[in-house]
N, C-alpha and C positions, 0 to 999 in steps of 0.2 A: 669451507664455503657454506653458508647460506642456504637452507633448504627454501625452495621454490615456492611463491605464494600460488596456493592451488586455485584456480578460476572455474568455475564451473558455468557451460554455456551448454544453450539448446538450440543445438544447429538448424531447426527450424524444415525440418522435411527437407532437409541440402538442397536449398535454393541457390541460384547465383549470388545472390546479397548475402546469403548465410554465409556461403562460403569463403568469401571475399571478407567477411568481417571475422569467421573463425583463423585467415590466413593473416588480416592486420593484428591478431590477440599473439599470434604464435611470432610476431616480428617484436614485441616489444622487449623492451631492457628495462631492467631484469629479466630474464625469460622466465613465462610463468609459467607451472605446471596445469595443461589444461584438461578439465575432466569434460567430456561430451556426454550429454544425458542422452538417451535414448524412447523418452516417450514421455507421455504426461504423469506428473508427480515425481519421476524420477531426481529430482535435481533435489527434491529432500530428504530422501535415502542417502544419495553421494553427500551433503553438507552433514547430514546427522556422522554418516561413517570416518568422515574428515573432521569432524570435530571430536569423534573420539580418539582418533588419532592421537589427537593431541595437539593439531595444527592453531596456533593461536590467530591467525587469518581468514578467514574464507570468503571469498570473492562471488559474486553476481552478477556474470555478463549478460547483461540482457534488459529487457522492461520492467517493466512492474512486478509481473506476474512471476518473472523466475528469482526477482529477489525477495517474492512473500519467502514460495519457496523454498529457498534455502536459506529466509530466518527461520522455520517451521522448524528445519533439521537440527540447527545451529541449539536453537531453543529450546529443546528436548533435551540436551548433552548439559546446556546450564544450568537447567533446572533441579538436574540428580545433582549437579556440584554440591559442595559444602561448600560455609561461608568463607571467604577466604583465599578460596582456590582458583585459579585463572581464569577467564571465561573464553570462547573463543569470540572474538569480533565479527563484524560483518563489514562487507564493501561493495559499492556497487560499482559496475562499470558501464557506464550505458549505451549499450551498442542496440536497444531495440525501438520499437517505435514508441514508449513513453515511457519514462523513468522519472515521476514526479519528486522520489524521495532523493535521486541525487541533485535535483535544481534545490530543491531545500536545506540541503547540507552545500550549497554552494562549488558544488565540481564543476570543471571544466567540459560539460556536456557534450559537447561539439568539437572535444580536440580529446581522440582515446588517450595519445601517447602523454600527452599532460596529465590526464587526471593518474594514468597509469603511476607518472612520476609523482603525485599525490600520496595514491592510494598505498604504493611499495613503498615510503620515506617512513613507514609505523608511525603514523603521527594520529592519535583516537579522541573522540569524543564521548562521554557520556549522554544517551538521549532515553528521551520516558521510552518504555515497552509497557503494550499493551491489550489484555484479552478482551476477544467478544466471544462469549462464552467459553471454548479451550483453543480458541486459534488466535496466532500473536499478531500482533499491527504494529505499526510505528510511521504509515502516515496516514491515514484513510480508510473510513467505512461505512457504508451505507446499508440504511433498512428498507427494502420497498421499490422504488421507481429505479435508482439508478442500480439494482441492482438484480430488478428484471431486466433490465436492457442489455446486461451481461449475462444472461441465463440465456435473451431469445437468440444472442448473437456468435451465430454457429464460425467454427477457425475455417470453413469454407469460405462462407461469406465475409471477414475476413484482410482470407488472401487474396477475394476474389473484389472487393469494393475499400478493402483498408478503413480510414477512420470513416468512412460513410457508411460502412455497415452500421456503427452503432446510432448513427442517424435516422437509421431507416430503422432498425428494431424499435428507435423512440416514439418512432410514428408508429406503431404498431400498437407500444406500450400503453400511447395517448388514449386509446380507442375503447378501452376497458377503466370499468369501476377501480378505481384504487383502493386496495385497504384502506381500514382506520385503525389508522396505528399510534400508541400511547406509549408515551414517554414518564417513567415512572422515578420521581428520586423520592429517599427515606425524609418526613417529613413536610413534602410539600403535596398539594393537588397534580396529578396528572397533566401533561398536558398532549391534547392532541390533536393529529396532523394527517395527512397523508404520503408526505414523504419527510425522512428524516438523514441527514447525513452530518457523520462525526470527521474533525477534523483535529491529528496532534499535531499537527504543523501549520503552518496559513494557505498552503494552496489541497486545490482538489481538483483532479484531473487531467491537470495538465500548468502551467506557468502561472497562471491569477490567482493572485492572494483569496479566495473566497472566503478566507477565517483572517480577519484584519489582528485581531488580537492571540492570534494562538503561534504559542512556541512550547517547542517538543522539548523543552527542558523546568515547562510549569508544572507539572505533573497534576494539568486539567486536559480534560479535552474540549475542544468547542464545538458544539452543537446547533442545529439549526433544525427548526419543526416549522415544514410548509404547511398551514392550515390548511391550502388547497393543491391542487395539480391543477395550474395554467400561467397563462403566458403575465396578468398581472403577479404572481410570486414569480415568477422569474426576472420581470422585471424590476420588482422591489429587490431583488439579488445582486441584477446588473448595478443597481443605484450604490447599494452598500459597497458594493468592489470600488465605486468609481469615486466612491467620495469618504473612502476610508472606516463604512461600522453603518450598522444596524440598525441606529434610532434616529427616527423614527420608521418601526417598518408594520406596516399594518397585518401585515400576515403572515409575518415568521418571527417564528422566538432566536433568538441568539441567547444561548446557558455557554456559561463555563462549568463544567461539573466532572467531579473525580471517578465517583462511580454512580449507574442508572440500568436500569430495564426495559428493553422495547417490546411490546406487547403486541397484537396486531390480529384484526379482524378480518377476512378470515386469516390464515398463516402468511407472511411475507417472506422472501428471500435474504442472503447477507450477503454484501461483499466485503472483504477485506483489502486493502491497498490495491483494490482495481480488479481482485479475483475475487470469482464466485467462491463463496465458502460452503462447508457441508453442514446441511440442516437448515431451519429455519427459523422463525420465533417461536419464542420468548428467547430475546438475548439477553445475557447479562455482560454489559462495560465494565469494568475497571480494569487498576492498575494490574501487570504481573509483581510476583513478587521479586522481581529483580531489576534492573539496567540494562540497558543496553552499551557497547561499547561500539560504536564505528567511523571506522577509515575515512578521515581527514586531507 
């Protein structure tokens, strides 16, 4: 028999909704082995200790945040690999409130037991992985704006207002001088912005393409420097989504670039695929030195 693809979910302070989707995870076929984290951070301990295992699988039930997560843990274990030797995959299942990297890889978002049947058929893809300075991404990260808006917005607020919390920390955001933050590659002039957000895939934040040209198997990333914070670069943004690219946009650069430096005056914050990361600037992009492999 089959050893159990192990799932790792964060039952969310055992809410009714928690519960109700930790009890849809435990009905599906195959039956999967489900690990419950127990607090924050916790779910990249359990992925790292599952991948030492040996488990060539490891699953992410949940949003964004618990599949950074447990690529953190996954990615630690590949890293020591020698070249050659298996790596463990990753997979998401999305039972939380955004899961941008499984609408990118094309899962069945909105039906668990579909994608389930997906996700357990071992069927994998290779996609770029990628550092901002020693934490790994593979869909999304921002320097600055979007990812103070994830520092001010507390998991009270939350659970207590859902995606209008981070509506309302943007207003807050709005209200203060923005860094100036520079975008640095070998060989060219600086260029600089106030907010900058990188994307390996084409969407950021949620279903809209914001990167028209990027796919997580160029091994570029696409980047975007708002020369300012207001509602004209945001709607030179809207423009680019709705009419497919960037030129002409008078106040944002659109780079495709392998690797760069964000710089920023005073310090700025990071976020990685939707979570606040540790530390601050000077970031350094680029590639890891490896693949990624995941559940199709």
């Amino acid at each position: 028999m089959p050893a159990r693809i192990p799932v790792i979910l964060n039952p969310a302070a055992r809410s009714t909704q928690a519960a109700a989707r930790e009890q849809a995870i435990r009905a599906l076929t195959p039956e999967p082995e489900l690990v419950l984290t127990a607090g924050p951070g916790q779910a990249t301990e359990l992925a790292e200790k599952l991948a030492r295992e040996g488990h060539p699988l490891v699953i992410a039930a949940g949003g964004d945040g618990t599949m950074n997560e447990v690529l953190q843990g996954i990615c630690r274990v590949n890293a020591e690999r020698p070249p050659g030797e298996k790596h463990t995959a990753l997979g998401v299942l999305p039972v939380g409130t955004m899961n941008v990297f499984s609408v990118e890889l094309g899962l069945p978002s909105q039906d668990i037991a579909a994608c389930w049947r997906q996700l357990s058929s071992h069927r994998f893809r290779e996609v770029d992985l990628w550092l901002a300075n020693d934490q790994y991404f593979v869909q999304l990260a921002g320097v600055g704006f979007d990812a103070e808006i994830i520092q001010e917005t507390s998991w009270e607020s939350k659970k207590r207002f859902g995606p209008l919390s981070y509506v309302m920390s943007a207003m807050q955001v709005l209200t203060r001088q923005p860094p100036v933050l520079s975008v640095n590659v070998e060989g060219r002039p600086p260029l600089v912005g106030s907010v900058v957000l990188v994307g390996a895939g084409k969407r950021y934040g949620g279903p809209v393409p914001v990167f028209p040209k990027a796919s997580n198997q160029d091994g570029l990333l696409d980047v975007l420097v708002f020369r300012g914070l207001g509602g004209w670069e945001f709607a030179q943004m809207l423009r680019a989504i709705l009419e497919g690219g960037y030129e002409p946009a008078e106040d944002i650069d659109y780079l495709q670039l392998r690797e760069f430096t964000v710089t920023a005056s005073p310090d700025a914050p990071l976020e990685v695929d939707g979570e606040l990361a540790p530390g601050s600037t000077p970031v350094v992009f680029k590639p890891a030195p490896f693949k990624l492999q995941v559940a199709v």
